[in-house]
TORBA-246787 format. One record per residue: x, y, z of N, C-alpha, C in turn; residue in one letter. Coordinates in steps of 0.1 Angstrom, whole numbers, plus 5000, padded with zeros to 4 digits. Atoms other than C-alpha are relative to their C-alpha. Layout:
<atoms>
XYZXYZXYZa;...
</atoms>
This chain:
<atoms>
500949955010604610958713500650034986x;499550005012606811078687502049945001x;498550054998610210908695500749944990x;499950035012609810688662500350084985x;500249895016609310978636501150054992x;499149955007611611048612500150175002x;499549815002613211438608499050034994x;501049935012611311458579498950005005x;501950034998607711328593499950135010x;500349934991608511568623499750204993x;499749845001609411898598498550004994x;500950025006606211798575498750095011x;501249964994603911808602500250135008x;499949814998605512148614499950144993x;500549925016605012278581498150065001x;501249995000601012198583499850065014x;500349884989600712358619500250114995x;500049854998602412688610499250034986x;500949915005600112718580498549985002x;500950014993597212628600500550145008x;499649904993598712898622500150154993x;499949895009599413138594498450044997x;501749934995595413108590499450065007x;501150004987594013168619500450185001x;500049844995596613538621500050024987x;500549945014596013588586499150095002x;501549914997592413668592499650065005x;500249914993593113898619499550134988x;499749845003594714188598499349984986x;500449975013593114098563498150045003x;501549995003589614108573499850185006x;499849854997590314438591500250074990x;499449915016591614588559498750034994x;501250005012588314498541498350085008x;501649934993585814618570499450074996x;500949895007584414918558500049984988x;500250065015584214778522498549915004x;501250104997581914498539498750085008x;500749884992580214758561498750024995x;500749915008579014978533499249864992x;500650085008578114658513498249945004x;501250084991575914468539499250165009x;500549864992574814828555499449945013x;499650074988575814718587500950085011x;499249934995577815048600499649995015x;500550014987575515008633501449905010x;499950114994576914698641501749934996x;498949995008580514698625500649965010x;498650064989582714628658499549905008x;500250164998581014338665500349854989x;499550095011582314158631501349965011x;498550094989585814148655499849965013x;500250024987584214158687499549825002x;500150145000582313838678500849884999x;498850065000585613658667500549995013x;499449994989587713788697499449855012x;501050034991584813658720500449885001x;499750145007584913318706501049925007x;498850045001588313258703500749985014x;499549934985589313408737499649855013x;501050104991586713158757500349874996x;499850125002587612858736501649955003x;498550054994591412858743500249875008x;499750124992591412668773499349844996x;500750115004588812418761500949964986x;499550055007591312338733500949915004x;498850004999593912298755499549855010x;500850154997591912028775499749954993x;500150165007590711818751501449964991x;498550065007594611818734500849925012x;499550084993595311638766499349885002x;500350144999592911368762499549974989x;499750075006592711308730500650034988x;498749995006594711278700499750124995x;499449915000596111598690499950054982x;500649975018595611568648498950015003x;500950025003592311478655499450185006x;500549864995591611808672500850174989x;499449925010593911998650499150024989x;500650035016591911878617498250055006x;501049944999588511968635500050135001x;499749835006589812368641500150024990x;500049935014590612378607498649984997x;501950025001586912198599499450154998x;500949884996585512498617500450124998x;500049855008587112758607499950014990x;500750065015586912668571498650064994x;501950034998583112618578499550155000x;500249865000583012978588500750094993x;499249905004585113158569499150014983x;501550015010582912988538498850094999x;501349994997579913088550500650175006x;499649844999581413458563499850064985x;499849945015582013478522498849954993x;501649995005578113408518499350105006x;500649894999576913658539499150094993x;500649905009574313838526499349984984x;500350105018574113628493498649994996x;501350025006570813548493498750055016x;500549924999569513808513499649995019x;500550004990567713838550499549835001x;500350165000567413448566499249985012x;500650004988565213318591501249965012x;499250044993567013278625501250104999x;498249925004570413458610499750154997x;500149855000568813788603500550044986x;499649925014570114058575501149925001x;498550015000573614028563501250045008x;499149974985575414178588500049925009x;500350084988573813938614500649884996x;499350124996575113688599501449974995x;498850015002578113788593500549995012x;499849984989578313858631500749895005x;500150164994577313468637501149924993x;498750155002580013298617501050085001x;498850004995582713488626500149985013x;499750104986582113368661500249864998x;499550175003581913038643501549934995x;498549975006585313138626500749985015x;499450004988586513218661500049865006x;499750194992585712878674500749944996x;499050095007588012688650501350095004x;498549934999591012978654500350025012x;499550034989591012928689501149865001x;499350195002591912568682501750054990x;498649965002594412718657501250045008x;499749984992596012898678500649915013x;499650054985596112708711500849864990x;499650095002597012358694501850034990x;498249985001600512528676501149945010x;499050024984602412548707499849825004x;500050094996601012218717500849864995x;499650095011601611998684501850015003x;499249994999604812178686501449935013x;499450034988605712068722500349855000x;499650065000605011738713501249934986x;498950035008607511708685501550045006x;498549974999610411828696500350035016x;499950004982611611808736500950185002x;500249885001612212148752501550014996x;498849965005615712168745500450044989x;500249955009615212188711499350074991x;501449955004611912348710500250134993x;500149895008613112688709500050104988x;499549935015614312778676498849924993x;501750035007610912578663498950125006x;501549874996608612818686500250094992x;499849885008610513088670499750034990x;500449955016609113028635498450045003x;501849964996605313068656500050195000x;500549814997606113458664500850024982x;500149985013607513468626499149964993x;501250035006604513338614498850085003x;500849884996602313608634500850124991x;499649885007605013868623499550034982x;500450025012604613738587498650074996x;501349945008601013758585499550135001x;500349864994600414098602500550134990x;499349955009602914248574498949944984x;500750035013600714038545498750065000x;501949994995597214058560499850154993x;500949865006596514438552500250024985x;500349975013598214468519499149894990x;500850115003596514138507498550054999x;501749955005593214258519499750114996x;500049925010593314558507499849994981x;499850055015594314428472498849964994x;501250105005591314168473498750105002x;501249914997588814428484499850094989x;499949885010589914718459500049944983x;499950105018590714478427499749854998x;500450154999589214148437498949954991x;501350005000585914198422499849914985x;500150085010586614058389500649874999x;499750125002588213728395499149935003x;500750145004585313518400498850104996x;500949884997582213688386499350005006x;500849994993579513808404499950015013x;499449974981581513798443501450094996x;499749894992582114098459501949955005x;498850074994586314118463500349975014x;499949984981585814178503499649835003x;500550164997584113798499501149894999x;499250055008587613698485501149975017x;499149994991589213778517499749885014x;500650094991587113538534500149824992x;500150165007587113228507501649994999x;498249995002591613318503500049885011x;498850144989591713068535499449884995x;500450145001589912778517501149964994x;499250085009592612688491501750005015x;498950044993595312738522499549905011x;500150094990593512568546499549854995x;499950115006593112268523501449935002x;498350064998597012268518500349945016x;499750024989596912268558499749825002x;500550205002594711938560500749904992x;499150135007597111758532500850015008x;498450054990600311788555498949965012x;500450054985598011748589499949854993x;501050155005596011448574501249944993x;498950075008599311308550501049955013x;498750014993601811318574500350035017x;500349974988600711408609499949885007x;500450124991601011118638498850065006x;501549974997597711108653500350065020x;499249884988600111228688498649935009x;501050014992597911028714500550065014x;499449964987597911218750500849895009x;499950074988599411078782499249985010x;500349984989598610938812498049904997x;501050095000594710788820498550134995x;501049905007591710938802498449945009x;501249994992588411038822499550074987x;501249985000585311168815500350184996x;499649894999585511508798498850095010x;500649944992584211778823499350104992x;500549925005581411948803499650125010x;500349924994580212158830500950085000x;498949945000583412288837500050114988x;500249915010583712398800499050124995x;501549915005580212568795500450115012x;499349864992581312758829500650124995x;499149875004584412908818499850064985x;500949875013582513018784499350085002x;500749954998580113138800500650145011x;499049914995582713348820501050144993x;499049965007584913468795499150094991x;500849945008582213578770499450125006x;499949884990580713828792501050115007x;498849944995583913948807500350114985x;499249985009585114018771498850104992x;501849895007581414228755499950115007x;499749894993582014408787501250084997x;498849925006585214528776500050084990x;499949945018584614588740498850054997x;500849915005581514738744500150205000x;499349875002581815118731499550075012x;499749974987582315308764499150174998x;500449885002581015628748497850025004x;501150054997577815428749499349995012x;500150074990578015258774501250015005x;499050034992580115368802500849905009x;499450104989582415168828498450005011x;501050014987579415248856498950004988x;501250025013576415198825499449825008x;501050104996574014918840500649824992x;499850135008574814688813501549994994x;498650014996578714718815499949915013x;499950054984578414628855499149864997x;500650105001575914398848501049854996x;498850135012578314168820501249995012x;498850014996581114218846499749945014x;501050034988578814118878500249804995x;500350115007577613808855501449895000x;498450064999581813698847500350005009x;499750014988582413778882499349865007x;500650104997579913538894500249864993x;499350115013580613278869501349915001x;498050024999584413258871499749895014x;499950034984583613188909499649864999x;500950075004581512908901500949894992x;498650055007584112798875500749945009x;499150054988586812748903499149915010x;500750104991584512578924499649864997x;500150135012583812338897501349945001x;498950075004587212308888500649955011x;498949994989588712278927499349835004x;500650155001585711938930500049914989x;500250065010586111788897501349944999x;498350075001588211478887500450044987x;499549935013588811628853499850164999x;500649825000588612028853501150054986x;498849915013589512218821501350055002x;498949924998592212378839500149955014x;500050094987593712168869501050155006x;499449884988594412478895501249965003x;498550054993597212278912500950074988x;498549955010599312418881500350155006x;499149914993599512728896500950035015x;499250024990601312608927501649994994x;498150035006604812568900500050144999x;500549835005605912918900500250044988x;499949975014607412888867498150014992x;501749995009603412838854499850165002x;500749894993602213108879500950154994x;499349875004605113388871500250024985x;500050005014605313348834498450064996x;501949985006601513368831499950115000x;500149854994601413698850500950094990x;499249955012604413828823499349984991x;500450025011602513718796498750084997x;501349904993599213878811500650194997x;499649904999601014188811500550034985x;499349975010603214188783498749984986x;501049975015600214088758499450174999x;500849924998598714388769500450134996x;498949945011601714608759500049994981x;500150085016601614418724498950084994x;501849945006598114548716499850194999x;500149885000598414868727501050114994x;499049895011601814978704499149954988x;500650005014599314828679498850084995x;501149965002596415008684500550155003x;499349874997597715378694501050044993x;499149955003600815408676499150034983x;500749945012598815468643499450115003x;500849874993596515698660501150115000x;499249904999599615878668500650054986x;499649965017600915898629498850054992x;501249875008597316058618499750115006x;500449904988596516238647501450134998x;498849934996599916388653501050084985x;499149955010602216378621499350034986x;500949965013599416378596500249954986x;500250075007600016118577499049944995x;501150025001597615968557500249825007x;500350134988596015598572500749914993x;498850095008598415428546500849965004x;498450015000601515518552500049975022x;500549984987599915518593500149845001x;500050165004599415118584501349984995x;498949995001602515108570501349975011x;499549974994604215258596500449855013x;500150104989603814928622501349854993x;499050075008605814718593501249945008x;498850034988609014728617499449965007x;500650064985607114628649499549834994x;500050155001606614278628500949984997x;498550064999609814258617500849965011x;499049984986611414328650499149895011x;500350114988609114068664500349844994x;499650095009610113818633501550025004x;498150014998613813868642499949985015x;500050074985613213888678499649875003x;500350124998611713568681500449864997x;499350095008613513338656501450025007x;499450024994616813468670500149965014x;500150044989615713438704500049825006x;500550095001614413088699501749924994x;498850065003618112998681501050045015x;498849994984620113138711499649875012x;500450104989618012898737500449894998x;500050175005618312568716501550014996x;498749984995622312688717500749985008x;499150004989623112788748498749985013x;500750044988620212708768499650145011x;500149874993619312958795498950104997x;500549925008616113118785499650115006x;500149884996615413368809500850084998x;499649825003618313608801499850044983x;500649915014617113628768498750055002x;501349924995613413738782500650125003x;499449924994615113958801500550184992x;499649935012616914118774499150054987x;501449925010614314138751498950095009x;500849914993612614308780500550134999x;499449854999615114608784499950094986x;500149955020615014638740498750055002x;501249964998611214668750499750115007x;500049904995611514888774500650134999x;499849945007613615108758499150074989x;500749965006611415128732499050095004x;501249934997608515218749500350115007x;499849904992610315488770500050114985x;499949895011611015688733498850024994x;501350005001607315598726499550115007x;501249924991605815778754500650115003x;499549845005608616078749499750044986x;499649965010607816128717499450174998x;500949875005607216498705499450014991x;500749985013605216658679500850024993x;499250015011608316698659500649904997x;499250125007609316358659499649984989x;499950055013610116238623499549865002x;500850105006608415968605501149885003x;499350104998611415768606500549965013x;499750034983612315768643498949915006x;501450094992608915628652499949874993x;499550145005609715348628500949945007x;499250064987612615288649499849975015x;500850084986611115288681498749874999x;501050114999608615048673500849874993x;499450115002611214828656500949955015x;499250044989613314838688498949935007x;501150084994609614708705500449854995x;500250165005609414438678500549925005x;499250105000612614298682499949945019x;500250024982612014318729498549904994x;501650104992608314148725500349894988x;499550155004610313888700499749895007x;500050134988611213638728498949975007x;501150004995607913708742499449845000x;500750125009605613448724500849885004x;499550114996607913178723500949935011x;499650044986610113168753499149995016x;500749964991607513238780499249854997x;500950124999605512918763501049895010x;499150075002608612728763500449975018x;500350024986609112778797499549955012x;501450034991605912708812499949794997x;500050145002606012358791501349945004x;499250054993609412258805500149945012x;500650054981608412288841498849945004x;500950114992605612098843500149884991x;500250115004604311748839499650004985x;500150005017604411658801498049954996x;501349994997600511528812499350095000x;500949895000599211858815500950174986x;499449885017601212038781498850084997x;501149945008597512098764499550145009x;501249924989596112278798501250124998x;498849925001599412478803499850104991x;499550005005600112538771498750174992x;501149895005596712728762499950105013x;500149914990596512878794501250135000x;499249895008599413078783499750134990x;500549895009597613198755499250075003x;501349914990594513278775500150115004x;500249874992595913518796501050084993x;499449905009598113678767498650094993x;501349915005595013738749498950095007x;501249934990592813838778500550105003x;499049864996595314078790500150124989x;499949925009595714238759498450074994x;501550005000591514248758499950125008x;500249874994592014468788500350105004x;499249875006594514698782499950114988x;500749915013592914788751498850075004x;501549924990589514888773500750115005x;499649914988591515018800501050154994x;499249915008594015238777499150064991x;500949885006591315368751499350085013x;500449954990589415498780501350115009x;498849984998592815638792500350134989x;499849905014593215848757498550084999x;500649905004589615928753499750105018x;499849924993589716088787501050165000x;498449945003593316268781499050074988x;500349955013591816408749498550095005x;501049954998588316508765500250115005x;499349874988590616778790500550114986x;498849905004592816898763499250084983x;500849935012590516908729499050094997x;501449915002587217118735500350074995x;499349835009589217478721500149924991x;499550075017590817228695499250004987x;500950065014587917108679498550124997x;501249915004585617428676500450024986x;500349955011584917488638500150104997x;500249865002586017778624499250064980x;501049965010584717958595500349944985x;499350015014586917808570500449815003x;499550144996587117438585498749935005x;501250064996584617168592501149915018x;499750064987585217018629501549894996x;499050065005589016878625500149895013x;499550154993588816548650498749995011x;501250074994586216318663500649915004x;499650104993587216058687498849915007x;500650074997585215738691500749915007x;499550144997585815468714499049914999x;501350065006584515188697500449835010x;500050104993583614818702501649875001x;498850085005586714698683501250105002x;499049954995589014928700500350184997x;500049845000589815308690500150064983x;500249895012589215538659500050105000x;499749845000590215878648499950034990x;499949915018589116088617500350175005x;499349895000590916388615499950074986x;499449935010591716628587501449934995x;498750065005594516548562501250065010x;499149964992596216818583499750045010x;500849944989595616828618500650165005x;499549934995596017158634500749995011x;498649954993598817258658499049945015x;500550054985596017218691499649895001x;500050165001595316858679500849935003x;499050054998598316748675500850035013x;500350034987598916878708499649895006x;501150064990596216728724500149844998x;499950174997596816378712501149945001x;498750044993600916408719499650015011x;499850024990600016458752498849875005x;501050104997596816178753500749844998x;499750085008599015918734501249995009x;498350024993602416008754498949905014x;500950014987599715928787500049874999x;500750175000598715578774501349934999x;499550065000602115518765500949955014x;499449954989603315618801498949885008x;500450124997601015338811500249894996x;499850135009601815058784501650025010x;498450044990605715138802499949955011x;500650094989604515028836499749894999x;500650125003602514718821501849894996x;498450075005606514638802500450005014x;499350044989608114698834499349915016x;500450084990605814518859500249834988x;499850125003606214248834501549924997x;498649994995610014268835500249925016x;499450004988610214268868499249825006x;499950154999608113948872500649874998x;499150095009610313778844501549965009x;499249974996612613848873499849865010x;500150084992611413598891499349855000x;500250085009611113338869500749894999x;497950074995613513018880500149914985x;499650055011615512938850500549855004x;499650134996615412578850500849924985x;499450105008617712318827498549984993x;501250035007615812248796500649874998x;500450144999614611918798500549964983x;499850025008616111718767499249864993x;501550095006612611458766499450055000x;501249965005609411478764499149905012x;500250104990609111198792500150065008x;499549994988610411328823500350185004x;500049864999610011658838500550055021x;499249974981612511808867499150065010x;500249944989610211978886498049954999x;501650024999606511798887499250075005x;500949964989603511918895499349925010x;500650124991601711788926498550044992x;501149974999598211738917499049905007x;501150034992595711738941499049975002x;501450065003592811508948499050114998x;501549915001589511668940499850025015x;500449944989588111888969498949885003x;501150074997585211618984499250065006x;
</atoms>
């Protein structure tokens, strides 16, 4: 497929992936920055954690369906349609509201809802198709120090994204006239995602799959959307609302339950299935997955809680609280890049997992001791020691998975990796807010009585798009309490999630990295369709 290509044709079109890739986590952390700007604008506060929820949803459910059709057909051509669509939506996100209440689409909120699920459909494709494009340019032996620029390219954006959107929200409003700067943060990806399309479209081989091309399995696909979506509403719906036992929680989780089932039954009779099961008979697929399952879930939760703990706790304001995470991309921008140079060295990629596991777990153990007198700067350091452990993460764990199997099934693999990083991280963020607002329901009630000289100093929401805290500038003494010991609790869980994913990583067979792109040491068998 790419045996012919020059260096240069191969670095070009690595260029246009990772800023296709830089899109997609761009838009996480900038559109976040601008939410309550867009909120207040479209008066939309009802419905506000469904602007990410509807993304997530999306994105989450289309993974695999990326990752199947990048095995049957060509690989730009699917590339250049995610950009398409995210594009398409991100446009149209930055009309919102423009010309008022629409038929079908509703106010402006509604339809801001609807194209950032339409956004999400294209940045699934982002997303899953990196890894892939990647896999086939370069054979695994030299893969890793290229994956490595994918978790620098996450770290990157996650450090730009807030102050960016921020910037365009607060001082955007006069560069074009008449649009709102928060609309800026949504049209910022058209002039990159143009540049993307000149390197894909200029210089990109069109990368046709392997092997014999069937009949894509739509059924199959509509299943596991219809699986995933559900699963994922139930999660992120706000719990305060709608509890775990709430009708229409159980119901959504009944619904994916059933579904999924249905799914496998599909996919176990079908001669094409979005996701050919037999892959998890290699254990490398099966024990990686499960690490990644875990460890995303980790990932999410020093992102979502360790702020909480810098307003809640030390009483900083939400700035320097945003701020504060800065190291945790760096340390996963240095973890990753060097991780990714040691493998394409010396080969051997599990003891660099490994090792970035114990930097991890280290971390998280000073995380979930931390007191109420820890300094501002120590907790910078523990979340850099994180960065640099969930470095290797991302791209060795792919790297892995695509070594040991058949180079025929890369696309399926390859997203299924990301699936269950993302999903995992989906429900550790459920399962952990729920986790805190419990811990905090025991310890706050004295805390938060009003006294004569104070308005109520802490409200705790658990919302649809994960957890929120307004506090006083200075929390009092039984606050800060109450959410060192709710915050130590979650982290005393997130250590568990690092160490069962350690301990899997353990059993993980470090295989010779393959130095084609042809020939793979350890095949999978795949099994006729069920009759």
């Amino acid at each position: 497929m790419t045996e012919n290509l020059t260096q240069r044709s191969k670095m070009l079109t690595f260029a246009g992936v990772l800023l296709a890739l830089f899109l997609s986590s761009l838009d996480q952390t900038i559109v976040a920055t601008a939410l309550p700007r867009i909120v207040a604008d479209l008066h939309g506060f009802d419905r506000f954690a469904w602007v990410a929820t509807a993304y997530l949803a999306a994105s989450t459910a289309l993974v695999p369906v990326y990752g199947k059709l990048a095995d049957m057909y060509s690989r730009r051509n699917i590339e250049v349609t995610a950009i398409l669509i995210f594009l398409t939506g991100s446009a149209l996100c930055g009309l919102a509201g423009e010309f008022g209440s629409l038929p079908l689409l509703g106010d402006g909120m509604s339809q801001l809802i609807i194209f950032r699920a339409l956004q999400g459909l294209g940045g699934a494709g982002l997303l899953a198709m990196a890894f892939i494009i990647i896999a086939d340019l370069f054979p695994p032996a030299e893969r890793g120090k290229y994956q490595g620029f994918v978790g620098a390219t996450f770290g990157l954006s996650s450090v730009l994204g807030p102050s960016l959107g921020g910037l365009l929200t607060d001082h955007g409003s006069g560069l074009l006239p008449g649009v709102a700067g928060w609309r800026l943060v949504f049209y910022v990806n058209l002039p990159l995602g143009a540049l993307a399309l000149w390197f894909i479209l200029g210089r990109m081989p069109r990368l046709k799959p392997r092997g014999e091309k069937k009949a894509f399995d739509y059924l199959s696909a509509l299943l596991l959307i219809a699986a995933i979506i559900p699963l994922v509403l139930g999660l992120q719906l706000n719990k305060v609302a709608y509890g775990w036992a709430s009708p229409l929680t159980l119901g959504l989780f009944a619904t994916a339950a059933v579904v999924l089932v249905l799914f496998v039954l599909r996919s176990l009779h079908s001669d094409n299935p979005i996701l050919d099961l037999t892959l998890f008979q290699n254990p490398v697929f099966r024990t990686a997955n499960i690490a990644t399952f875990l460890l995303g879930g980790a990932f999410l939760s020093i992102v979502i809680f360790e702020p909480l703990f810098m307003v809640n706790v030390l009483g900083v304001s939400a700035t320097r609280a945003g701020i504060s995470l800065i190291p945790l991309s760096l340390g996963v921008v240095g973890g990753s890049m060097l991780a990714g140079q040691m493998v394409a060295r010396f080969g051997h990629y599990k003891r660099w997992m490994l090792a970035g596991g114990v930097l991890l777990l280290t971390g998280q153990v000073l995380l979930a001791t931390m007191p109420p007198t820890v300094s501002y700067e120590q907790v910078l350091l523990y979340v850099l020691l994180c960065g640099l452990g969930l470095g290797p993460c991302m791209p060795l764990y792919t790297l892995a998975i695509q070594n040991a199997i058949d180079p025929r099934f890369t696309g399926q693999a390859t997203s299924a990796s990301q699936f269950f990083r993302q999903i995992g991280g989906v429900i550790a963020a459920a399962l952990l807010g729920t986790v805190l607002t419990m811990s905090l329901a025991q310890n706050l009630p004295a805390a938060t009585q009003p006294t004569a000289t104070e308005s109520r100093p802490a409200v705790v929401e658990e919302g649809a798009a994960g957890l929120r805290a307004e506090v006083l500038t200075r929390p009092t003494p039984e606050v800060r309490a109450a959410f060192t010991h709710a915050i130590s609790r979650v982290y005393f869980c997130t250590l568990c999630l690092v160490l069962c994913g350690w301990v899997a990583t353990l059993f993980i067979p470090d295989l010779p990295l393959r130095t084609s792109n042809t020939v793979c040491p350890t095949p999978v068998r795949v099994a006729e369709p069920v009759k």
